[in-house]
C-alpha positions as CSV (number, residue, x, y, z in Angstrom):
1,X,0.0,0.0,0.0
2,X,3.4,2.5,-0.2
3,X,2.7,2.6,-3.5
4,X,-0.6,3.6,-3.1
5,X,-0.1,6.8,-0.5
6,X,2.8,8.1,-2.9
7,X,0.4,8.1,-5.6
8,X,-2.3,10.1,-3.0
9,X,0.3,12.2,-2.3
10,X,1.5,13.1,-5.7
11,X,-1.9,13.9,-7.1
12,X,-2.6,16.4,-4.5
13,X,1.0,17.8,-4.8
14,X,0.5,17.8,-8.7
15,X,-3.2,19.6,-8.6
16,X,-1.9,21.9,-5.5
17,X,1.0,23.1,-8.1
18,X,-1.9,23.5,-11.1
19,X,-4.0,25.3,-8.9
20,X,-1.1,27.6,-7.8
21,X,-0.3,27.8,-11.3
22,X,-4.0,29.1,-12.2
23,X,-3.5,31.3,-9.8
24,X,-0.6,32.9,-11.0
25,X,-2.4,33.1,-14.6
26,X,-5.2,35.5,-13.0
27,X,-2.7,37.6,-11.7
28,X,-0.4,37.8,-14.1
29,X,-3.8,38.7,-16.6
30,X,-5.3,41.1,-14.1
31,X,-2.1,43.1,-14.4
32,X,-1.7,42.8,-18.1
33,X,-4.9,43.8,-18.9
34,X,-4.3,47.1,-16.6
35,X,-2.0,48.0,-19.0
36,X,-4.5,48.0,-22.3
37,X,-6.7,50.6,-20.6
38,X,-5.4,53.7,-22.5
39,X,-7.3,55.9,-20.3
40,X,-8.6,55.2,-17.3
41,X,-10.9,58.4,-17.0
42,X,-13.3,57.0,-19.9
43,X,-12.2,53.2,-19.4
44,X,-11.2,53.4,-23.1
45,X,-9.2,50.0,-24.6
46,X,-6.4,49.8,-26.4
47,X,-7.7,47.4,-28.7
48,X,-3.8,46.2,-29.9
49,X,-3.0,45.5,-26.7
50,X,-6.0,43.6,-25.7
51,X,-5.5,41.2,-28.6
52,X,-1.9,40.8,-27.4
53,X,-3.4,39.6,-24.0
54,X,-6.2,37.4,-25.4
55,X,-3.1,35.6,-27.4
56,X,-0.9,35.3,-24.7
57,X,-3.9,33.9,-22.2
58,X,-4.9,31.4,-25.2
59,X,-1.1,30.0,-25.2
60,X,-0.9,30.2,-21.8
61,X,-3.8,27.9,-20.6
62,X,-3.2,25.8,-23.0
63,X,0.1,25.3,-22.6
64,X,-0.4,24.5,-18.7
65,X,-3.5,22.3,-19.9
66,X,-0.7,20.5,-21.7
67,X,1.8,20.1,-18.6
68,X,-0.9,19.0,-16.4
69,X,-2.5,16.4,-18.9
70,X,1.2,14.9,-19.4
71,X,2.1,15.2,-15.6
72,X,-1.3,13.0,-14.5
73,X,-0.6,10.6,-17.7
74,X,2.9,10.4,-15.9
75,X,1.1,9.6,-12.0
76,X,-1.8,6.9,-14.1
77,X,1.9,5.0,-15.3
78,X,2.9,4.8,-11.9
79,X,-0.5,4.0,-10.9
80,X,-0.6,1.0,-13.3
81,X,2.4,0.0,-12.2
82,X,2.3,-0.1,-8.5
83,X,-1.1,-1.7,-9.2
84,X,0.5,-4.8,-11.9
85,X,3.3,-4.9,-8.7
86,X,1.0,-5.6,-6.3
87,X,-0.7,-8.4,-8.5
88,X,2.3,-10.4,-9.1
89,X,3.4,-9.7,-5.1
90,X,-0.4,-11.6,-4.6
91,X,-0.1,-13.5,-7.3
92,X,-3.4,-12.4,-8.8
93,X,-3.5,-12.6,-13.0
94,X,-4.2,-9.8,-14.7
């Protein structure tokens, strides 16, 4: 059962890092998109900018979508693993 609580263990350390990661993202946005407001009085958009941002938030998330999709295909290998492991230590078939 070691196998099993390292697994526990890694999937909340994996989704507490993606989380934390998300986080990051909203801040990092928030303050980006303060900086296309041209003039504040009026709320007026610089429209260049913005497109820069809604770029840079479309690579973003889906470049962290991407790390966290290979990092949990990474944790199921161990999973199956540990699991096939544990059937030959019990001698089940699988």
């Amino acid at each position: 059962m070691e196998g099993a609580s390292w697994v526990a263990k890694k999937g909340v350390h994996e989704s507490n890092k993606f989380a934390q990661n998300l986080y990051n993202l909203v801040s990092e946005f928030d303050r980006r998109a303060a900086m296309c407001v041209s003039d504040p009085t009026i709320n007026e958009i610089d429209g260049l900018k913005f497109n820069e941002l809604k770029e840079w938030i479309e690579d973003a998330v889906a470049s962290n979508g991407k790390e966290v999709q290979q990092r949990f295909e990474t944790l199921l290998e161990n999973v199956n693993y540990n699991l096939s492991e544990a059937n030959k230590a019990f001698g089940v078939q699988g």
